[in-house]
Residue, then its C-alpha position, 0 to 999 in steps of 0.5 A: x573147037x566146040x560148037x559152044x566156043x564157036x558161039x562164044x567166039x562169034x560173040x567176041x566172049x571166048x577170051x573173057x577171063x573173069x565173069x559174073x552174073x551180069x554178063x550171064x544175059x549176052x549168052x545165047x539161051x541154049x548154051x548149058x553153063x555154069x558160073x563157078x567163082x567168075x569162071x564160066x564152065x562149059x557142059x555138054x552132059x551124056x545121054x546116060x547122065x541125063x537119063x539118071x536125072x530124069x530117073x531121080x526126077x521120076x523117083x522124087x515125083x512119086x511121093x511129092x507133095x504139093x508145093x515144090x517143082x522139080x526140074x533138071x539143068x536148073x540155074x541157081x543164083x547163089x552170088x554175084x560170082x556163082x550160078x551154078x547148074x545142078x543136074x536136078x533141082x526141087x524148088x519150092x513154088x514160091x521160086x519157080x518164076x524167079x530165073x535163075x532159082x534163088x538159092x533160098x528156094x531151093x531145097x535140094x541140089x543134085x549133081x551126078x558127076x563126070x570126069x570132068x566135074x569132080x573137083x567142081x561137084x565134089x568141093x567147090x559145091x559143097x562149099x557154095x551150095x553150104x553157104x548158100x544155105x541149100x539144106x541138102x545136096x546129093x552125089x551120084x557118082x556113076x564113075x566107079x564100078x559100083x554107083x555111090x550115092x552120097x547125102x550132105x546134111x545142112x548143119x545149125x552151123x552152116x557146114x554140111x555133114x556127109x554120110x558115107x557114100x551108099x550103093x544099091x537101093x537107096x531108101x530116104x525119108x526126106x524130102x519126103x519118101x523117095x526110092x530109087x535103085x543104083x543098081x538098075x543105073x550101073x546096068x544102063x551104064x554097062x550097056x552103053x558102054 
C-alpha cells in the first residue's frame, strides 16, 4: 500500500467511491491529487516528469509579461466533479488567490504524460479543460522514442483543434514567445534510464 492510501485508510476515506470537491477539504495538504468525474486519481510524479515541468516553467518565464503566474502541480476547479492537477499551469493574476485556480483564469494547461495518465491527459482532459473554456492545452509525451509535443487550439465552437504532434525545438508565438527544445529533454531521459 502506498503511503498516500495509508492516509486515506487512517482517515477512513480509501473505500469512498464517488467523490466531489466538497470532500477535496478532509485530504491532508500534501497528498498529490486529482478529482476526475468524482473519482479520486492518486499521483506520485518522476524526478524526470517533474524536471520537464520545471523546464517548461523556465521556458514560459523568459518572455512572460506581466500579469500572469506560472506554477507547477496547480489544482483547477472545473466543476463540482473535476479538480484536475495540470503539471504546469499560467493563470492570469486576477486567479492566483483563488485556491483551486478557476478555470476561467487560467490560460494554459500542460500535462506531461505517464503510463499511467494517458487516457486521462489524452481524452478525458481534453474534454474537460475544452469545456471548462481553457483557451490552450499542451501535450508533452516523453513516452516515445522521439518526445512529441502536441497543442490543442480553444475553437468559437468550444472544441479544441489539435495540431499534429511535433518533435525537436518547438518554437510558439503564444502566449507570448516561448522556446524549448524536446531534444535536450529525450537526452535527460536517456540518462536516467
Amino acid at each position: 500500500m502506498t503511503a498516500a492510501l495509508r492516509q486515506l485508510d487512517y482517515l477512513g476515506l480509501a473505500d469512498k467511491q464517488v467523490w466531489t470537491v466538497d470532500d477535496l477539504d478532509s485530504l491532508p495538504e500534501d497528498l498529490l491529487y486529482e478529482l476526475l468525474d468524482g473519482r479520486l486519481v492518486l499521483s506520485s510524479p518522476t524526478d524526470f516528469h517533474q524536471w520537464v515541468g520545471i523546464r517548461l516553467v523556465v521556458a514560459l518565464e523568459e518572455n512572460e509579461p506581466d500579469g500572469f503566474y506560472i506554477v507547477t502541480d496547480l489544482s483547477v476547479a472545473v466543476d463540482h466533479d473535476n479538480q484536475p492537477r495540470p503539471d504546469v499551469v499560467v493563470v492570469s493574476n486576477s486567479g492566483v488567490t483563488r485556491v483551486p485556480r478557476l478555470a476561467r483564469d487560467v490560460l494554459l494547461a500542460v500535462e506531461i504524460l505517464s503510463p499511467s495518465s494517458i487516457d486521462d491527459d489524452c481524452g478525458f482532459k481534453v474534454k474537460r479543460y475544452a469545456a471548462a473554456g481553457i483557451p490552450r492545452y499542451w501535450v508533452i509525451d516523453p513516452l516515445r522514442e522521439r518526445m512529441t509535443f502536441t497543442e490543442h487550439i480553444l475553437g468559437s465552437d468550444g472544441q479544441y483543434r489539435s495540431g499534429p504532434p511535433r518533435v525537436g525545438r518547438i518554437d510558439l508565438d503564444w502566449p507570448w514567445p516561448v522556446s524549448f527544445d524536446l531534444s535536450r529533454f529525450e537526452r535527460r531521459r536517456d540518462w536516467l534510464r
